[in-house]
N, CA, C and O atoms as a Maestro MAE file, in Angstrom:
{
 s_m_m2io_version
 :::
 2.0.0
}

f_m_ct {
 s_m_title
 :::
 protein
 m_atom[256] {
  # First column is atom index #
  i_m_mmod_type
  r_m_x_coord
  r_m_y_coord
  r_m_z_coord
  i_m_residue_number
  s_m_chain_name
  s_m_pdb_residue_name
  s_m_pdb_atom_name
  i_m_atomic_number
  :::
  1 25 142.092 20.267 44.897 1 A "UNK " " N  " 7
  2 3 143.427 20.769 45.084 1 A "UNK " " CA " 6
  3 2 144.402 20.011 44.195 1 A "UNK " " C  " 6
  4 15 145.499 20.546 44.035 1 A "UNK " " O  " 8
  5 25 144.205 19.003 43.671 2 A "UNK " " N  " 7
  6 3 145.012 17.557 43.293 2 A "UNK " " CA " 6
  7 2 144.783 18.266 41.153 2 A "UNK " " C  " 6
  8 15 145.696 18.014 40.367 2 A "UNK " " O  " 8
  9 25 143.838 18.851 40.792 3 A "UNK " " N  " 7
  10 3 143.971 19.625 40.089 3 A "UNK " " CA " 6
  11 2 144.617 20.826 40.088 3 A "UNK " " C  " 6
  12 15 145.252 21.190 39.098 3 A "UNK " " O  " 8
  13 25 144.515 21.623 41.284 4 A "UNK " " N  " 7
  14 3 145.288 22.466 40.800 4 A "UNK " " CA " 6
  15 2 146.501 22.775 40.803 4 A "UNK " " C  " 6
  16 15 147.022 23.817 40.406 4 A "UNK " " O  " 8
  17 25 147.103 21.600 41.388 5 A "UNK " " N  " 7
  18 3 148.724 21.280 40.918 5 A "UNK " " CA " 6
  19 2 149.300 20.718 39.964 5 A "UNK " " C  " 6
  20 15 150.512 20.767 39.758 5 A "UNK " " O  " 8
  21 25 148.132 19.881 39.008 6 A "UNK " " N  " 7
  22 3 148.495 19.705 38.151 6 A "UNK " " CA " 6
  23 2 148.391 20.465 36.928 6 A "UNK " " C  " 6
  24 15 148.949 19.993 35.938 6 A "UNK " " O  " 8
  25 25 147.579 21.901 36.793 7 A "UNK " " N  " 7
  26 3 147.087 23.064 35.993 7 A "UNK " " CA " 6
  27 2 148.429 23.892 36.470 7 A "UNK " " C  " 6
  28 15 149.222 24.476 35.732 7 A "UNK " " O  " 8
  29 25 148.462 23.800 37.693 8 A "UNK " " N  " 7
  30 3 150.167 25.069 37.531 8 A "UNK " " CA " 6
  31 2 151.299 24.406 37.468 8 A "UNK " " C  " 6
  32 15 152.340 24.996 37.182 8 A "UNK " " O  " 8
  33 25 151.273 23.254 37.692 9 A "UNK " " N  " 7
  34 3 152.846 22.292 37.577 9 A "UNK " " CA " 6
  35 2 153.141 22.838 38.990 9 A "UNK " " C  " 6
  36 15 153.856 23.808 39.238 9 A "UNK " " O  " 8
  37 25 152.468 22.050 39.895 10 A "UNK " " N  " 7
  38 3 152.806 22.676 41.298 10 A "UNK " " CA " 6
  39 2 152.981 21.464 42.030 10 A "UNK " " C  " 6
  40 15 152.410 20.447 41.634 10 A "UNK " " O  " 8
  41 25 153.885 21.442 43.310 11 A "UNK " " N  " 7
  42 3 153.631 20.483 44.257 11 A "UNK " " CA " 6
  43 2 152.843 20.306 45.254 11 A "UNK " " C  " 6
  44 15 152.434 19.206 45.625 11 A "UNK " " O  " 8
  45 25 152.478 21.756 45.936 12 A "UNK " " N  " 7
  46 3 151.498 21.728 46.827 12 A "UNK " " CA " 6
  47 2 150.544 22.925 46.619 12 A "UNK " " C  " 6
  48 15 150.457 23.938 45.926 12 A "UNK " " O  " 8
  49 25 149.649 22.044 47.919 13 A "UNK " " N  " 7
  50 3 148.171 22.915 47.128 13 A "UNK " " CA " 6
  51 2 147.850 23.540 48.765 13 A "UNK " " C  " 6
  52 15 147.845 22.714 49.677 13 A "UNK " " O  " 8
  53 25 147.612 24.871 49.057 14 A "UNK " " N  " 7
  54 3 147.081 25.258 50.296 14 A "UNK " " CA " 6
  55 2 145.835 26.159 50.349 14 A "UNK " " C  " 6
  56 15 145.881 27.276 49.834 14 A "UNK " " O  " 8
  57 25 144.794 25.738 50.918 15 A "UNK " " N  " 7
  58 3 143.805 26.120 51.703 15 A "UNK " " CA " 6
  59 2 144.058 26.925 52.617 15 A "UNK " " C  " 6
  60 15 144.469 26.592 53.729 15 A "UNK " " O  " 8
  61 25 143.773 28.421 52.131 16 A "UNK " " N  " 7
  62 3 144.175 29.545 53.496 16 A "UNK " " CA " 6
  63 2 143.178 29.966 54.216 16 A "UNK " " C  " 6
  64 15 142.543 30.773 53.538 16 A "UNK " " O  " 8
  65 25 142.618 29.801 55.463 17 A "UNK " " N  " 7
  66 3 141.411 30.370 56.228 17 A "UNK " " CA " 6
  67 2 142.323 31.412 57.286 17 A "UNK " " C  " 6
  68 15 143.366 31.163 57.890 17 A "UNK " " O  " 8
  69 25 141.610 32.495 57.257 18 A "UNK " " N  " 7
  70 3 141.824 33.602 58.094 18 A "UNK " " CA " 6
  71 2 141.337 32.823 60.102 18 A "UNK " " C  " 6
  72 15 140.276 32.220 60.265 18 A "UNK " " O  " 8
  73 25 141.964 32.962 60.842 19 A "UNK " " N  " 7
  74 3 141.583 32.277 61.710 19 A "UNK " " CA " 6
  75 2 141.836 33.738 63.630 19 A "UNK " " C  " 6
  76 15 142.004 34.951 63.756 19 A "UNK " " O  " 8
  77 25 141.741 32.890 64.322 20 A "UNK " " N  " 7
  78 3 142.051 33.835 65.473 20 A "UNK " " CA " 6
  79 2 143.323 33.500 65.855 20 A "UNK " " C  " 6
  80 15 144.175 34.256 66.322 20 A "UNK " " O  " 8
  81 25 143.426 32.061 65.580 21 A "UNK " " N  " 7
  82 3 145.218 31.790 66.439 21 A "UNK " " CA " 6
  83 2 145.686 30.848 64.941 21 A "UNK " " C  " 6
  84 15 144.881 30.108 64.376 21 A "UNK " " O  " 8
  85 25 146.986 31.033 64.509 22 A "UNK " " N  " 7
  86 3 147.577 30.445 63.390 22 A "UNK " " CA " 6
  87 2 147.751 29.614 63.763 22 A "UNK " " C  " 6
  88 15 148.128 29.609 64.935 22 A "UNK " " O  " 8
  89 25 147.595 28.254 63.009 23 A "UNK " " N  " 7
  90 3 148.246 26.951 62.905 23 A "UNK " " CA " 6
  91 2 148.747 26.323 61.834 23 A "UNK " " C  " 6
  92 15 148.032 25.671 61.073 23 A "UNK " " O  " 8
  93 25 149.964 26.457 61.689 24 A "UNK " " N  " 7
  94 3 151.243 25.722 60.476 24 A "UNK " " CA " 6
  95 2 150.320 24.425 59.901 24 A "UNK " " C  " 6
  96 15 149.752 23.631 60.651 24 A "UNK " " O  " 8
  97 25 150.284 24.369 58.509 25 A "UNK " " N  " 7
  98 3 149.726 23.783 57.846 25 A "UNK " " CA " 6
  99 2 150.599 22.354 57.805 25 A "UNK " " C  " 6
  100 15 151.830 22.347 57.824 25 A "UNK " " O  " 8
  101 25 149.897 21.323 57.754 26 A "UNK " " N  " 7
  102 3 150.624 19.400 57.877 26 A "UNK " " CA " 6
  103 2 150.338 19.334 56.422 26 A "UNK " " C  " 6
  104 15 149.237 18.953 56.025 26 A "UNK " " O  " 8
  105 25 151.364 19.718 55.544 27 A "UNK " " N  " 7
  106 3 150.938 18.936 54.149 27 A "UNK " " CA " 6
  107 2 150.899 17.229 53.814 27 A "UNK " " C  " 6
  108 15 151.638 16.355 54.268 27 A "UNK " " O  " 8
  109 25 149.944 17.125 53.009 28 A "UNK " " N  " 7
  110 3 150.013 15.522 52.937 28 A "UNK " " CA " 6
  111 2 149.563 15.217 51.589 28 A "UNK " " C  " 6
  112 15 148.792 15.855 50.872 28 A "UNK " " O  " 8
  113 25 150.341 13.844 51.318 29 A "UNK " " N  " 7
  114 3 150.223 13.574 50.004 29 A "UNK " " CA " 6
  115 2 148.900 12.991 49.542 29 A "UNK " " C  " 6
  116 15 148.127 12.547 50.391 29 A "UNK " " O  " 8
  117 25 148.601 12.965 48.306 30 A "UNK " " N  " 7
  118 3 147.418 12.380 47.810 30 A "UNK " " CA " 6
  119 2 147.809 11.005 47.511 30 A "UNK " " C  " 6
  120 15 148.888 10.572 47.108 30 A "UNK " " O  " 8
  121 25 146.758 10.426 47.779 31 A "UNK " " N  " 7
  122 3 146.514 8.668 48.008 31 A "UNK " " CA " 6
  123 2 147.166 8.349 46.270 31 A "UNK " " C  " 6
  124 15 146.682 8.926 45.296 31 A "UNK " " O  " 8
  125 25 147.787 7.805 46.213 32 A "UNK " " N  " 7
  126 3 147.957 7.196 44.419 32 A "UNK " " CA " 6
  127 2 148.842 8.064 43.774 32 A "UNK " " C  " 6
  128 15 149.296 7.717 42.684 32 A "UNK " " O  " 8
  129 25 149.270 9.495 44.431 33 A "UNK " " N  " 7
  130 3 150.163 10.248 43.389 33 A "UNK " " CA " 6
  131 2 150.805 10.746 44.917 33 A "UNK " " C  " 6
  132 15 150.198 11.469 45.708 33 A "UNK " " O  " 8
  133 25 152.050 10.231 45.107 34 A "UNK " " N  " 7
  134 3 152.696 11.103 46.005 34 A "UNK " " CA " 6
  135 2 153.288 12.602 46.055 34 A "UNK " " C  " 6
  136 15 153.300 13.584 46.797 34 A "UNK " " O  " 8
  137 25 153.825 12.114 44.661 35 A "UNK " " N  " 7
  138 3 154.101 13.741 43.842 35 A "UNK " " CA " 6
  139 2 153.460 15.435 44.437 35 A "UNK " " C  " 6
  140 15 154.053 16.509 44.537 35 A "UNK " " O  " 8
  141 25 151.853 15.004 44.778 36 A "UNK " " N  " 7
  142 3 151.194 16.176 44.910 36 A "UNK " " CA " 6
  143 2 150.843 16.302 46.298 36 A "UNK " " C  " 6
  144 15 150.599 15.173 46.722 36 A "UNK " " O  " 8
  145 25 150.684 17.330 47.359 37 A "UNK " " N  " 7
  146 3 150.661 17.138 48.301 37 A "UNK " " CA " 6
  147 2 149.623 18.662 48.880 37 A "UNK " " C  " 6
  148 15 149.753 19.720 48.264 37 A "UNK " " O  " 8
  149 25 148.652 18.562 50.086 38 A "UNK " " N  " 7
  150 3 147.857 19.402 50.134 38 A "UNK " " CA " 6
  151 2 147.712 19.761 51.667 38 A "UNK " " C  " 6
  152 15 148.047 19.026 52.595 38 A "UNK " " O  " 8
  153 25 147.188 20.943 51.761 39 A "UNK " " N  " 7
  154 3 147.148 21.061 53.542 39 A "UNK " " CA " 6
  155 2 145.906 22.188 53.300 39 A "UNK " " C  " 6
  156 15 145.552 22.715 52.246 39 A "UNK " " O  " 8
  157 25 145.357 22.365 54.729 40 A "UNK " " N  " 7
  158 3 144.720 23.396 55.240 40 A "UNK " " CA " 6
  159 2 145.596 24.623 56.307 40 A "UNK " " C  " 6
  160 15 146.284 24.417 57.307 40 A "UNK " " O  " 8
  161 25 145.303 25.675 55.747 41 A "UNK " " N  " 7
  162 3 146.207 26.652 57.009 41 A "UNK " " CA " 6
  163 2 145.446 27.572 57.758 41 A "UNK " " C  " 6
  164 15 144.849 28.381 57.049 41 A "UNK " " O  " 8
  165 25 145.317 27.673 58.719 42 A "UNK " " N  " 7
  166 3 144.650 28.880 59.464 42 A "UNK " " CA " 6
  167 2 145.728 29.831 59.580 42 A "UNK " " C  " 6
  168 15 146.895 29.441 59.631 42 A "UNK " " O  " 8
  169 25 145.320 31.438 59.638 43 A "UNK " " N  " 7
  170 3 146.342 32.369 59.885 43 A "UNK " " CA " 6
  171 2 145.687 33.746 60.394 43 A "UNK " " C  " 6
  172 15 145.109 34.623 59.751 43 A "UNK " " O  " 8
  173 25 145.942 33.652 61.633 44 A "UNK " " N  " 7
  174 3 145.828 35.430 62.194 44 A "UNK " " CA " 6
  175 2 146.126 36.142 61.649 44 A "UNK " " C  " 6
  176 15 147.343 36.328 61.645 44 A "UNK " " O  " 8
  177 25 145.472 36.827 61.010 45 A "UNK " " N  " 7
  178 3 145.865 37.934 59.640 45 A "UNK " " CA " 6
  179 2 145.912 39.551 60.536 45 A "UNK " " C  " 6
  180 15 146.182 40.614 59.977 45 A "UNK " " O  " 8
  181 25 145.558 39.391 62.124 46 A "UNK " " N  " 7
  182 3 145.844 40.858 63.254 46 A "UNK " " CA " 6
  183 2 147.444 40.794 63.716 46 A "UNK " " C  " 6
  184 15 148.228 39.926 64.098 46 A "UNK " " O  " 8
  185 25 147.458 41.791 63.534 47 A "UNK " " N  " 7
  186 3 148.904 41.726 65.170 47 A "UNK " " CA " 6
  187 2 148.653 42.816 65.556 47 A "UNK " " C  " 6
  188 15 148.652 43.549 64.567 47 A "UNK " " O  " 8
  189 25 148.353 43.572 66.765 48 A "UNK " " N  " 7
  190 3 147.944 44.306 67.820 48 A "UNK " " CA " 6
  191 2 146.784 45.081 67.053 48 A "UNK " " C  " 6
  192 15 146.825 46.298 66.873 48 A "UNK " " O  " 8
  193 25 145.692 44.221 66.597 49 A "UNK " " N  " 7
  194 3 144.512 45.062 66.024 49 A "UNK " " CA " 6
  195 2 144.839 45.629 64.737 49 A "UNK " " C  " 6
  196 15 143.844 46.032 64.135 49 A "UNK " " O  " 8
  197 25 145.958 45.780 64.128 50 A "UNK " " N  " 7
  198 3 145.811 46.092 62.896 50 A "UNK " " CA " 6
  199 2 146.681 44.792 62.000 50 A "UNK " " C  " 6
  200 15 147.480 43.968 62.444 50 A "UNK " " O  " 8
  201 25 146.123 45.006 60.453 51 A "UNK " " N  " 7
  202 3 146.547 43.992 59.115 51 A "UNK " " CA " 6
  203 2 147.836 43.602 59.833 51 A "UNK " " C  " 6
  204 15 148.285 44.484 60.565 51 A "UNK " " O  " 8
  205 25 148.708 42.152 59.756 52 A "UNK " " N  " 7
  206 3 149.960 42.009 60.309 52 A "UNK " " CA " 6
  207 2 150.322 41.905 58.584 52 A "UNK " " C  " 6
  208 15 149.843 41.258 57.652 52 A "UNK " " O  " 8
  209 25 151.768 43.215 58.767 53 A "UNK " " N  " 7
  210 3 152.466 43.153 57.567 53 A "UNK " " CA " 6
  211 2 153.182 42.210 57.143 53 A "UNK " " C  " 6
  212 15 153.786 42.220 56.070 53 A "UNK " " O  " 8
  213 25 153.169 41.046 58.196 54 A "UNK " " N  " 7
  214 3 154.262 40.111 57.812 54 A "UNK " " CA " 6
  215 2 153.975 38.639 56.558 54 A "UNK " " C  " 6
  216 15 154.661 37.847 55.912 54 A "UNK " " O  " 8
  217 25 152.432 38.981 56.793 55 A "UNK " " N  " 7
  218 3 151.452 37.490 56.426 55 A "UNK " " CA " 6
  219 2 152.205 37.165 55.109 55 A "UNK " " C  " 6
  220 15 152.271 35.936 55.092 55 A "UNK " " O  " 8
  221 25 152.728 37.594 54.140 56 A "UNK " " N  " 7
  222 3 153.358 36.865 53.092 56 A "UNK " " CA " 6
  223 2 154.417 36.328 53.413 56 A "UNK " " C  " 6
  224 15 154.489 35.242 52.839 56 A "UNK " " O  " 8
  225 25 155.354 36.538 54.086 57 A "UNK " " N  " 7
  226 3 156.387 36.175 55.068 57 A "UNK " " CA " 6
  227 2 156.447 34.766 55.678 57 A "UNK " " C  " 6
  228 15 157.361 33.942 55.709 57 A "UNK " " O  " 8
  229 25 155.226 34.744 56.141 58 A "UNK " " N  " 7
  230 3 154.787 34.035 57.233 58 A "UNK " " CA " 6
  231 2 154.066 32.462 56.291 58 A "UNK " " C  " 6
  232 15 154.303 31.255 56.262 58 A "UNK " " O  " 8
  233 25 153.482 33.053 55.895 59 A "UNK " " N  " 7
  234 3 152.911 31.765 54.463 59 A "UNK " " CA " 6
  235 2 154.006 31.127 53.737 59 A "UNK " " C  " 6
  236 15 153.958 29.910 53.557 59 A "UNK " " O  " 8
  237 25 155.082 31.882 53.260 60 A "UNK " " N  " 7
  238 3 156.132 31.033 52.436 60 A "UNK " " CA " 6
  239 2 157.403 30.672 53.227 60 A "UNK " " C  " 6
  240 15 158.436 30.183 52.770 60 A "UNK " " O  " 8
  241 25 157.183 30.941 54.250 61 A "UNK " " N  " 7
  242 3 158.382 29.772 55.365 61 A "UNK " " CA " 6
  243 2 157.700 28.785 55.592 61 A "UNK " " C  " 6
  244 15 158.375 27.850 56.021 61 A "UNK " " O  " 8
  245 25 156.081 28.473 55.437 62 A "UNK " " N  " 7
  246 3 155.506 26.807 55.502 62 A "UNK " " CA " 6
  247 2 156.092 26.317 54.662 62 A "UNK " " C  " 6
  248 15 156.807 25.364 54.972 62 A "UNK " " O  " 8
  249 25 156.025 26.890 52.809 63 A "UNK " " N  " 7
  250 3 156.413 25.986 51.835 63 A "UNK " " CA " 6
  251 2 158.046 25.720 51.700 63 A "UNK " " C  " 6
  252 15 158.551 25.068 50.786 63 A "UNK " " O  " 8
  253 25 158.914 26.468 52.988 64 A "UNK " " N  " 7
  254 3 160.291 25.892 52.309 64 A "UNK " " CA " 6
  255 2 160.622 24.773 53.733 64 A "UNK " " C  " 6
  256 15 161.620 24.052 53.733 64 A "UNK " " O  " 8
  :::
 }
 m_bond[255] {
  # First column is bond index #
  i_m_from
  i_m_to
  i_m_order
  :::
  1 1 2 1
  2 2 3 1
  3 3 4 2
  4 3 5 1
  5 5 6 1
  6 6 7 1
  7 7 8 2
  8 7 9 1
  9 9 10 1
  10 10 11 1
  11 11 12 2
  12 11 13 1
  13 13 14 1
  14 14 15 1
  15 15 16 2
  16 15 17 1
  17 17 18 1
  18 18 19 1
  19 19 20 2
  20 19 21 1
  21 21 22 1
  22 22 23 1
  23 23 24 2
  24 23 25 1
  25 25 26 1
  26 26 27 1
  27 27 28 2
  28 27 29 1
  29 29 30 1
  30 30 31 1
  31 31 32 2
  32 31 33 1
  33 33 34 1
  34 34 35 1
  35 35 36 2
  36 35 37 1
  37 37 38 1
  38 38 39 1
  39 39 40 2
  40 39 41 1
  41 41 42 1
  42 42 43 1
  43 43 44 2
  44 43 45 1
  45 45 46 1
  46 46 47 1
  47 47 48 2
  48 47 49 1
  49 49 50 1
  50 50 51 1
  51 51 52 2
  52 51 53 1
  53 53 54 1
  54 54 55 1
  55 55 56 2
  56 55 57 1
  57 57 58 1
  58 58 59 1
  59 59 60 2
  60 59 61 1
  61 61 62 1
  62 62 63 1
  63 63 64 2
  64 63 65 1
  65 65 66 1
  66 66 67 1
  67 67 68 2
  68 67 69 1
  69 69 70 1
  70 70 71 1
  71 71 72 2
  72 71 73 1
  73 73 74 1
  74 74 75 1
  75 75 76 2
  76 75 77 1
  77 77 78 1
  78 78 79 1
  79 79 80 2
  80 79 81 1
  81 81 82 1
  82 82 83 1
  83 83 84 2
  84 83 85 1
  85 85 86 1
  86 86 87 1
  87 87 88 2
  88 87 89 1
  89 89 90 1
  90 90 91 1
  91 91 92 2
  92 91 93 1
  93 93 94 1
  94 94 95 1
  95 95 96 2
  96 95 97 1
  97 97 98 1
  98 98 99 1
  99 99 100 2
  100 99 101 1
  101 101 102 1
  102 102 103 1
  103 103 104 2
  104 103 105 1
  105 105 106 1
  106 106 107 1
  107 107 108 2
  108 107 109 1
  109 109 110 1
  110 110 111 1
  111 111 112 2
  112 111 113 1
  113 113 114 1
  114 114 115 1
  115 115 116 2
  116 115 117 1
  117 117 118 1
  118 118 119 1
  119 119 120 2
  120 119 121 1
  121 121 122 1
  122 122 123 1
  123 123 124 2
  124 123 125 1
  125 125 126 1
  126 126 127 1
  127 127 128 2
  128 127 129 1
  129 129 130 1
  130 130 131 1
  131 131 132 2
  132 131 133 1
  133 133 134 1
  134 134 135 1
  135 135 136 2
  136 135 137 1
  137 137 138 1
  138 138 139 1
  139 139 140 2
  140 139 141 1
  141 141 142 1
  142 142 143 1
  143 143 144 2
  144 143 145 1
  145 145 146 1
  146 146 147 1
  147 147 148 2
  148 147 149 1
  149 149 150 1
  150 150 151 1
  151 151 152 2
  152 151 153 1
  153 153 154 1
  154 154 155 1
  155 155 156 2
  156 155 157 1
  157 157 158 1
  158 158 159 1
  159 159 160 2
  160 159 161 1
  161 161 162 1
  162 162 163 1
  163 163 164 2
  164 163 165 1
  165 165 166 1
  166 166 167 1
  167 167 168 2
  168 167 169 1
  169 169 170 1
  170 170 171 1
  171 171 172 2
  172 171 173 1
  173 173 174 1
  174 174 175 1
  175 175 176 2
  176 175 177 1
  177 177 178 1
  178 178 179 1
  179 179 180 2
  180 179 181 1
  181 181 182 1
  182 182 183 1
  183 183 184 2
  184 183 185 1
  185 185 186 1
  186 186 187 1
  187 187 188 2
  188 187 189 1
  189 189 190 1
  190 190 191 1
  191 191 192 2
  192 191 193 1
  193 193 194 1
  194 194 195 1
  195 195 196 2
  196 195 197 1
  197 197 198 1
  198 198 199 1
  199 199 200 2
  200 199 201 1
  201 201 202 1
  202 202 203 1
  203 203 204 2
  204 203 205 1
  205 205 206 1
  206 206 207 1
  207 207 208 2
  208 207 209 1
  209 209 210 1
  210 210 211 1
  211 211 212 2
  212 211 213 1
  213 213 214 1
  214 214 215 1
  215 215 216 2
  216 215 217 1
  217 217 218 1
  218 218 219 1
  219 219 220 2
  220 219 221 1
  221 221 222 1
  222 222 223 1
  223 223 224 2
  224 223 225 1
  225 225 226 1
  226 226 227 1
  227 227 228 2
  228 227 229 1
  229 229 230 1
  230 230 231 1
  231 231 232 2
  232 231 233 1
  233 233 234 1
  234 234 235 1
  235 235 236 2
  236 235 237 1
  237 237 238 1
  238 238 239 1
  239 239 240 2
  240 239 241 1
  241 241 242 1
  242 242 243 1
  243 243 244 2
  244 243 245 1
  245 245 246 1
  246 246 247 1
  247 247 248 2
  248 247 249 1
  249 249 250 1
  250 250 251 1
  251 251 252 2
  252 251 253 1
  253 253 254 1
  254 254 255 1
  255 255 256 2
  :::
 }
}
């Protein structure tokens, strides 16, 4: 992940797993470069059995 922020000029790096219940991703910095910072996210990608339209929505209120 610590590469691929430095290939896009990025600050953080997220790991998205499709999950049953969402849990908000804890970003954390890398040991020696604070600069870059990485998390894991789980995300219920249902809302009442069908695709939830919101999931892009929902992913970029972690990063602000």
């Amino acid at each position: 992940m610590y590469v691929y922020n430095k290939y896009w000029d990025s600050f953080n790096a997220l790991l998205l797993f499709p999950a049953l219940k969402t849990e908000e991703p804890d970003f954390i910095a890398f040991e020696g470069d604070e600069n870059y910072q990485c998390a894991i996210g789980r995300l219920n990608i249902l809302k009442a059995e069908k695709l939830n339209d919101k999931l892009g929505e929902e992913i970029i209120k972690w990063f602000l």
